[in-house]
N, C-alpha and C positions, 0 to 999 in steps of 0.2 A: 302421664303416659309412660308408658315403658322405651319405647322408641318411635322413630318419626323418618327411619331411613326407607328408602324403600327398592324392591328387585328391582332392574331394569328390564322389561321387555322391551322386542321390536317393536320400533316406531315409539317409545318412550323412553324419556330418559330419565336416567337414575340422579336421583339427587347429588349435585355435585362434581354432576360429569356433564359433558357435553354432549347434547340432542344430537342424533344425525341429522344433515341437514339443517340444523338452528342457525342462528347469530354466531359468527368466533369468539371467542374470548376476548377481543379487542376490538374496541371501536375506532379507533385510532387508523386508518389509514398508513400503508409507509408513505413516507414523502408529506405526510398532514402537517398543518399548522396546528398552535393553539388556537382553539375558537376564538378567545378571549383575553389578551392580554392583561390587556387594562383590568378588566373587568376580574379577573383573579387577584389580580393583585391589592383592588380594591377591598374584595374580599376577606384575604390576608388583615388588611389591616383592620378592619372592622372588628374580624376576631381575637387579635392584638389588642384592640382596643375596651375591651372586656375587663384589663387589668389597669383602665384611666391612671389610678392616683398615682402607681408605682411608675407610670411611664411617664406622668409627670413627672416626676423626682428626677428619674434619667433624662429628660431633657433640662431640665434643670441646671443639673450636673453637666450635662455635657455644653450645654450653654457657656456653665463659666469655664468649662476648658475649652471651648475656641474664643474665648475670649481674654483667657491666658496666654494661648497661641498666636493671637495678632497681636497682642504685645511685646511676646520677647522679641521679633527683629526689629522693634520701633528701638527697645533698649540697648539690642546689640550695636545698631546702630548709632546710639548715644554715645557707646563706651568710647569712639572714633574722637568725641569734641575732648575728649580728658588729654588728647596728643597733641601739643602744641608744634608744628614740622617745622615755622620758622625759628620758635627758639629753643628748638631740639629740649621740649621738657616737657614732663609729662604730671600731670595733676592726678596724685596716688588717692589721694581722697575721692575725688567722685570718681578715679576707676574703680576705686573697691566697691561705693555706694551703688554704682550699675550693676556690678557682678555680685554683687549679695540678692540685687532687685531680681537679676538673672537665674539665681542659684534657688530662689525660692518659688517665683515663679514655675520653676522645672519642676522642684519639691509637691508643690502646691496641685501641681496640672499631673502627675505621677500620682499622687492621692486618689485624684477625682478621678482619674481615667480605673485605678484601680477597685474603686469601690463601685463605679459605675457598670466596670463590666460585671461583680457578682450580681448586681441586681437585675439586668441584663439575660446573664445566662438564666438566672432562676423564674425570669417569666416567660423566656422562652421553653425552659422544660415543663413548665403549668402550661401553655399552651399546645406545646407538644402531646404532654399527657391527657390533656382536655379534648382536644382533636382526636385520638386513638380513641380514646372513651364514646365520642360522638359514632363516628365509624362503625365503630363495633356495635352502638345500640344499635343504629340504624340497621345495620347486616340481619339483627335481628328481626327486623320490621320489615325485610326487604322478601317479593313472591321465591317460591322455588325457581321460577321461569329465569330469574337474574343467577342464581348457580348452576343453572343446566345448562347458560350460554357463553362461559367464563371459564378460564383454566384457575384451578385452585390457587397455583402456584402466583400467577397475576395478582390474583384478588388480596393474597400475602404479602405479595412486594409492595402493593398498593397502601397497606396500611402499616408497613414497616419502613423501608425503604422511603416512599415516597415522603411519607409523611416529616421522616428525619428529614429530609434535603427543606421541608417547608422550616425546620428546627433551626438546622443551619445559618438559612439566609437570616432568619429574624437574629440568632445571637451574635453573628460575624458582621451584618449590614445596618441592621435598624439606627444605634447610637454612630456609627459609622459614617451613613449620608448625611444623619444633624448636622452632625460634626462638621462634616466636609462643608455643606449650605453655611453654616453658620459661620465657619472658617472665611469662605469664599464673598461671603457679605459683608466681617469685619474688615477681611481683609483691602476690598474694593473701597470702603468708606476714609479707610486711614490713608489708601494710595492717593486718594484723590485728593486727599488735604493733603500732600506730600507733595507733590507733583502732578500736573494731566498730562502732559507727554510722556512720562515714562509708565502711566496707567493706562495709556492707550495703548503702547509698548508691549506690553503685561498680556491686554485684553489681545492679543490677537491670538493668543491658545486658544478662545474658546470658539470662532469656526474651524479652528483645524479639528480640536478635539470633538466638535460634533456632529463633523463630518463621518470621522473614524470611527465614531461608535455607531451610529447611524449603518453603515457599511457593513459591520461585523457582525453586528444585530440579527441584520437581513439572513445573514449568510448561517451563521450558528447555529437558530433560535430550531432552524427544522433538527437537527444533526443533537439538538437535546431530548426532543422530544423522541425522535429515534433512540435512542439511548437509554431512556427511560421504561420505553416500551419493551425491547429488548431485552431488559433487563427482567422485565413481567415472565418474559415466555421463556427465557432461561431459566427462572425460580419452578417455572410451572414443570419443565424437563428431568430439572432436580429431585423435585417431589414424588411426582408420576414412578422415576423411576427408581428411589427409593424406598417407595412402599409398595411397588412391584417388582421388586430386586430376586424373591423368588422365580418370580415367571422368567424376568428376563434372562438367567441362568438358565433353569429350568430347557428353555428354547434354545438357549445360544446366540441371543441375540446381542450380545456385550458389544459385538463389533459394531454393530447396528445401532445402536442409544450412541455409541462414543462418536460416530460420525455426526448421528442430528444434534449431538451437544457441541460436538465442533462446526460446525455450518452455522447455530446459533451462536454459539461465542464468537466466531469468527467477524457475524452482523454487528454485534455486541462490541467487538473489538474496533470496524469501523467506526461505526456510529459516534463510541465514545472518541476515538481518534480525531475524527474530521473536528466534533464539536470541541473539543477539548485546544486541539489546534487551532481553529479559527479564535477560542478566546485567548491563546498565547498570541495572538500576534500583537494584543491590545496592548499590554504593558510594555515591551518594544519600542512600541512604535509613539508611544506617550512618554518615554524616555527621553525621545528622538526629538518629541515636540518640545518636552522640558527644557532640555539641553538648549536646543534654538531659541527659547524664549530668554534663559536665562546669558546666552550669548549676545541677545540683541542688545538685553538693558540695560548688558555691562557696555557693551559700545556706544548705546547714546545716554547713557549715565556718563560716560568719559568725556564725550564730545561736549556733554551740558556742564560737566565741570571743570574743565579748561578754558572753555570759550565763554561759558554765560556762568560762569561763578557758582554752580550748580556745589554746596556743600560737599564732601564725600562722607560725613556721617548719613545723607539722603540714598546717598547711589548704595553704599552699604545696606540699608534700610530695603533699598528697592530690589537690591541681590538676592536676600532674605524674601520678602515679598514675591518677588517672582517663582520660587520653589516653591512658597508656602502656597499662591495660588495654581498653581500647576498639581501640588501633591494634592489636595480634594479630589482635583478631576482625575487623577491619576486610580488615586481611589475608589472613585463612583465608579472608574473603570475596569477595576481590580473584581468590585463586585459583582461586574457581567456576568459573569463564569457561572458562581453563586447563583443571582438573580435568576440567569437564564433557567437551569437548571432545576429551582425548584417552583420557578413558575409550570413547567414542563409537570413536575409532580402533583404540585397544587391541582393542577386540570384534574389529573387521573383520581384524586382524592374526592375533589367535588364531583365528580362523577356520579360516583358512588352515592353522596349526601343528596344529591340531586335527582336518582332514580326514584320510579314512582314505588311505594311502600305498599304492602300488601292492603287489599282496600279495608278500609275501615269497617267495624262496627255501627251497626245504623244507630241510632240513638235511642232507640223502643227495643235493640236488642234484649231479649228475654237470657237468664239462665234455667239448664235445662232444667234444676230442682231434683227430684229421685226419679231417673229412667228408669224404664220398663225395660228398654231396648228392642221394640221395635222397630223395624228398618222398611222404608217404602221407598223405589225408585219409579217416576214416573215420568214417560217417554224423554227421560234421560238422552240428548246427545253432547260429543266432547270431541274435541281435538286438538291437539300440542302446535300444529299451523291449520291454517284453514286449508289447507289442498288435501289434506292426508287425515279424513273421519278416522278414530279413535273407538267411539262407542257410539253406536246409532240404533237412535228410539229403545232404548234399554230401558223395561218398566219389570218388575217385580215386587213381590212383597212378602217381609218376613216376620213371622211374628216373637212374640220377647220368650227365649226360653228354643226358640231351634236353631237344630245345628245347618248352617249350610255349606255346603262344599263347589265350589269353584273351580271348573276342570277345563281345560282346551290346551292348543297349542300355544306354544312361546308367540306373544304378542298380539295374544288372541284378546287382550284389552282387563284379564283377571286384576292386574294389579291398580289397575287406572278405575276401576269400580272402588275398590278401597280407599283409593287415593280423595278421590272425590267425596266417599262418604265421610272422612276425615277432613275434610275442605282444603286439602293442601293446594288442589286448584279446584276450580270454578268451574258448572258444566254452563256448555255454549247456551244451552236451553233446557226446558224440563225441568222437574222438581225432585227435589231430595228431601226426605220427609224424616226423622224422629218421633217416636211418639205422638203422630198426626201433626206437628213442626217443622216448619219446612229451616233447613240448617241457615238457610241465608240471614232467619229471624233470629237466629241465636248467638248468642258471643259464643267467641271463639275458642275462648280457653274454657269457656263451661261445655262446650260441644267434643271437645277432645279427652275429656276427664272420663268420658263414658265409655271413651276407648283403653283394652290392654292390647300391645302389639309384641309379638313375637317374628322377624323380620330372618330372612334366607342370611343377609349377611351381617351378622350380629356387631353393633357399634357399641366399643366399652370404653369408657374413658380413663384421662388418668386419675389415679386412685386407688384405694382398696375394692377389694372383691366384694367389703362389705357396703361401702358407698355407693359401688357400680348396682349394687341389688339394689339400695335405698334409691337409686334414684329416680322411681318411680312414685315412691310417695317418700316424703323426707322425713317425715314426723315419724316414722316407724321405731320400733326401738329395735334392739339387736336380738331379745326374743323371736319376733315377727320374721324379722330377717333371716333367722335361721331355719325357720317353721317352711318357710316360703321353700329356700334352699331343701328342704327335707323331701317338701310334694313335686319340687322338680329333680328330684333323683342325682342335687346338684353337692349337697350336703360332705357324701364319699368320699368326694376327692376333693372336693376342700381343705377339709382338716386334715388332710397328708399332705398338705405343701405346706414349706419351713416355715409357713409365720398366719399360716389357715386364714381365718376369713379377711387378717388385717396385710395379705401379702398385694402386693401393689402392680397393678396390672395400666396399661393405653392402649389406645388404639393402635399404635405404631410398634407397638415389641410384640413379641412372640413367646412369651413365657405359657401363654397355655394354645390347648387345639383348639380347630376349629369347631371342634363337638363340644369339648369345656364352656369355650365361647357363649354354641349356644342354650348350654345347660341354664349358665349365668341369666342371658336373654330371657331363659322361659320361667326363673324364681324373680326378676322381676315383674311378670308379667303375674305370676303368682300375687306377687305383693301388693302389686298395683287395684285388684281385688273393684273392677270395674263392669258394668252392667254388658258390654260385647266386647268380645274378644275374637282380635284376629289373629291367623296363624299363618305364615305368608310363606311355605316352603319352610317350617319351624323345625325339621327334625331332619333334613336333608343332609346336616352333617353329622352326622353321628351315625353307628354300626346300628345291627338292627338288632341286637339286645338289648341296648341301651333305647334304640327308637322303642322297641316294644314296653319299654317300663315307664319313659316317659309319655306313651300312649297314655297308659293307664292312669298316671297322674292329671293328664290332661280330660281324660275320661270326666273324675272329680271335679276337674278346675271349670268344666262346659258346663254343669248340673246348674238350672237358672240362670245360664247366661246363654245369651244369642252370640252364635259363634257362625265366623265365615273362616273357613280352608281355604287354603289355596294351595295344591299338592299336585306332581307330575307322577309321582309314584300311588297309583290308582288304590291300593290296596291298603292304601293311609284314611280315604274317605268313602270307604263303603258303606260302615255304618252312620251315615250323616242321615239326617231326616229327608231331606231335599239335595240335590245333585242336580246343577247350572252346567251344563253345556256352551259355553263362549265359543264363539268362531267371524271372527271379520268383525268382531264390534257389537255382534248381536247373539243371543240367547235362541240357541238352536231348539235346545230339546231339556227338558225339566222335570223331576221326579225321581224318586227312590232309587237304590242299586236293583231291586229287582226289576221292578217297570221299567226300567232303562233297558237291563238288557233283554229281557222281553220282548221288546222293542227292535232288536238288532238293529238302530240307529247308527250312528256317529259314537254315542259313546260307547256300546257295544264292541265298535271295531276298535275303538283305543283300548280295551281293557283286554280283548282277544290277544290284541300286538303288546301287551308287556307280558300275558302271564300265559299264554302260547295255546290253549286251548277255553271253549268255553266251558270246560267240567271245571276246569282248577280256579277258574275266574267267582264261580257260583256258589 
């Protein structure tokens, strides 16, 4: 196919924009919670868990460095017995033998912590990159219904933004929390052969600290998701008004965008504030808790080694000890921040993975084989909500090889007949037929191949001019491409730009017009060299020397092919075989340009009011 965009009339919406009336772009409530905590984050790891062997190793690794970790303050602690206090001397030999035990230890645990984190970072950029991938297929898979109810700009941060903060957590936390667990269990097992009073001592951080986390949790976890959201409909602000940046000149509306970008930043500015502040007060206040723990056990470490003989290589051991279990949870709590926030994005991401996907292919699905291009609507009805009919009881039938033209007022339902006979949606009821095939029975992408489309707002991508033409059939050579370029009168003015068919054009610049544009549009459509061809408003921008020459190529391009107009400028589709009258959903009045006006109908009176009399109309 050539393209796949389509106009927006009243009461439908254009691909990519928002329905009046629809879903908003966010499901998210302000003030919402995650649905799902647990339940994402279980998720996470599942997907984590995809790369098993390698995260074996990293736990491995990280194994034996908290297991290096609970040993240096057992050894620091040793180096205290090398001091003899009563007879003022001190044994150089086993102090040096602890501090070499010491020196390598640190060596050792500096290794593994450094080799642990590339491997580390590198499966969280495979799972990063694997998740984007995912996304994006599915985007593919997903109805037009999910981009007409979405700000572009959302749907972008969704799979950039968000997707990074799920990056984050895994390369900053994953070997992080082992660590800490693992830290916190060696650490507990060696206290407890060391001492139980001063392990008990030790233990009483852990309801202070998960009290405070518990607390913060509560209070943060909305103030991320806020923030995240935020940040969707800021990007979407960005967008909109960067590829509307003529209009919004154009109007004078500059002051007017820079206020709704300041009321959204300004949300944006809370949001991340409140939540950002609530996780600063963790570390703080686990400072505060450190500090007291490690005050206590130096007091009843004093008190046990004066009165009950309590070693002081022990109370040293247990000084160490107390910091090393306090810094885990200090840690886990560090990762709040982290945590909170990309569980926040996680949601918005499986969102996405979790909508329902365009419905399947039945399994008897037929392909079409060689159309004729016949076209049969049969009592046809359609609507974008159930309150507000679309197209009611629309039955017609067209045979392969005529032109038909498609005429009424904006939102008279012209574009939603095409839309439908290309399946981009489903009608509520009624049949859609091909070649006596009703389209429900046939795949999807053999059902579209029988379409060329030539579309009001020409979508090019980036690329050359000569890729943008191939992209309706790929296998083309560059012959064909040009041929195609020639019968769309697109050829001209190709090859007078600096670098002709290989100069590189997107969707977002402005190096050519909007007539260029859709010169481009109609040598694909050329190329595309398919059994019906639609023309959707195809020559609305361009002067009318130019509409007239590519009239006439298009004249050639109709010959054996069943062609539908869609044209507000009457004098575009007069010579069409048949002439449809749309109005509220339904087909008024049907027939040639002469029986029409003949007729003094409906379409009589629109052709009157553009070309001012009926002599010049005939």
């Amino acid at each position: 196919m050539a393209q796949r965009v389509s106009r927006p009339e009243a009461g439908m919406p254009a691909i990519g924009m928002m329905r009046p009336g629809g879903g908003g772009p966010h499901r998210f409530a302000p003030g919402a919670k995650p649905k799902n905590a647990k339940g994402t984050l279980v998720r996470i790891i599942k997907i984590y868990m995809r790369w098993a062997k390698t995260i074996f190793l990293a736990m491995l690794l990280t194994a034996f460095s908290s297991l290096i970790s609970v040993a240096i303050p057992y050894f620091v602690g040793k180096t205290f017995s090398a001091f003899d206090i009563a007879e003022k001397s001190v044994d150089t030999k086993i102090l040096m033998w602890y501090l070499l035990i010491i020196a390598a230890l640190y060596s050792a645990n500096w290794l593994i912590l450094s080799l642990n984190g590339v491997i580390t970072l590198k499966v969280s950029q495979k799972l990063v990159c694997t998740l984007r991938n995912e996304v994006f297929e599915k985007m593919q898979k997903l109805p037009l219904e999910f981009y007409d109810t979405r700000s572009h700009g959302d749907t972008m941060s969704r799979i950039t933004n968000d997707v990074d903060n799920i990056s984050s957590t895994i390369a900053q936390t994953t070997t992080q929390l082992i660590s800490s667990i693992l830290t916190l269990v060696g650490s507990f097992v060696v206290m407890i052969r060391l001492n139980l009073i001063l392990t008990f001592v030790v233990l009483l951080c852990i309801p202070l600290v998960t009290i405070l986390t518990r607390l913060i949790a509560k209070q943060s976890r909305t103030h991320f998701l806020a923030q995240q959201r935020n940040l969707g409909l800021l990007n979407g602000v960005i967008e909109e008004n960067i590829l509307g940046l003529k209009m919004v000149k154009a109007f004078g509306r500059q002051q007017d965008v820079l206020e709704q970008f300041k009321v959204i930043n300004e949300k944006l500015n809370e949001s991340s504030t409140k939540a950002q502040t609530w996780a600063g007060y963790m570390m703080p206040l686990m400072n505060v808790i450190s500090n007291f723990i490690f005050t206590a056990t130096a007091i009843a470490g004093g008190i046990l080694s004066v009165g009950y003989s309590l070693p002081v290589s022990t109370v040293v051991s247990f000084l160490s000890y107390s910091k090393q279990f306090t810094q885990p949870l200090n840690s886990i709590a560090g990762m709040f921040n982290t945590i909170q926030s990309a569980l926040a994005g996680a949601e918005r991401v499986f969102e996405i993975l979790d909508s329902e996907e365009e419905a399947a292919d039945p399994e008897n699905a037929m392909d079409v084989g060689n159309p004729r291009g016949e076209v049969e609507f049969d009592d046809v009805c359609f609507s974008y909500n159930k309150a507000t009919p679309v197209l009611k009881n629309v039955s017609f039938k067209v045979n392969a090889g005529e032109v038909v033209a498609l005429v009424g007022e904006t939102g008279a339902g012209k574009t939603t007949i095409v839309n439908l006979l290309m399946r981009f949606y489903d009608a509520d009821s009624g049949r859609i037929l091909i070649d006596n095939m009703p389209i429900t029975d046939l795949k999807r992408n053999s059902l579209r191949k029988c379409f060329s489309v030539v579309l009001q707002d020409t979508c090019l991508f980036t690329g050359t001019i000569m890729d943008n033409i191939r992209y309706s059939r790929k296998d083309a050579t560059d012959e064909q491409v040009i041929k195609a370029a020639k019968i769309a009168r697109a050829h001209d003015f190709i090859i007078k730009l600096p670098k002709g068919y290989n100069t590189m054009v997107s969707g977002a610049t402005d190096n050519l017009s909007q007539g260029q544009r859709q010169l481009i549009a109609i040598a694909r459509a050329v190329l595309c060299d398919s059994p019906i061809l639609i023309l959707d408003e195809a020559t609305s921008s361009v002067d009318t020397r130019t509409e007239k020459d590519i009239q006439c190529a298009l004249l050639s391009l109709m010959k054996n092919r069943t062609s539908f107009l869609i044209a507000h400028r009457l004098s575009t589709i007069r010579d069409a075989d048949r002439i449809m009258v749309i109005s509220n959903g339904e087909i008024i009045e049907s027939g040639n340009h002469n029986s029409l006006m003949n007729k003094k109908g409906h379409y009589y009176k629109m052709v009157v009011s553009q070309m001012g009399n009926a002599e010049s109309a005939s």
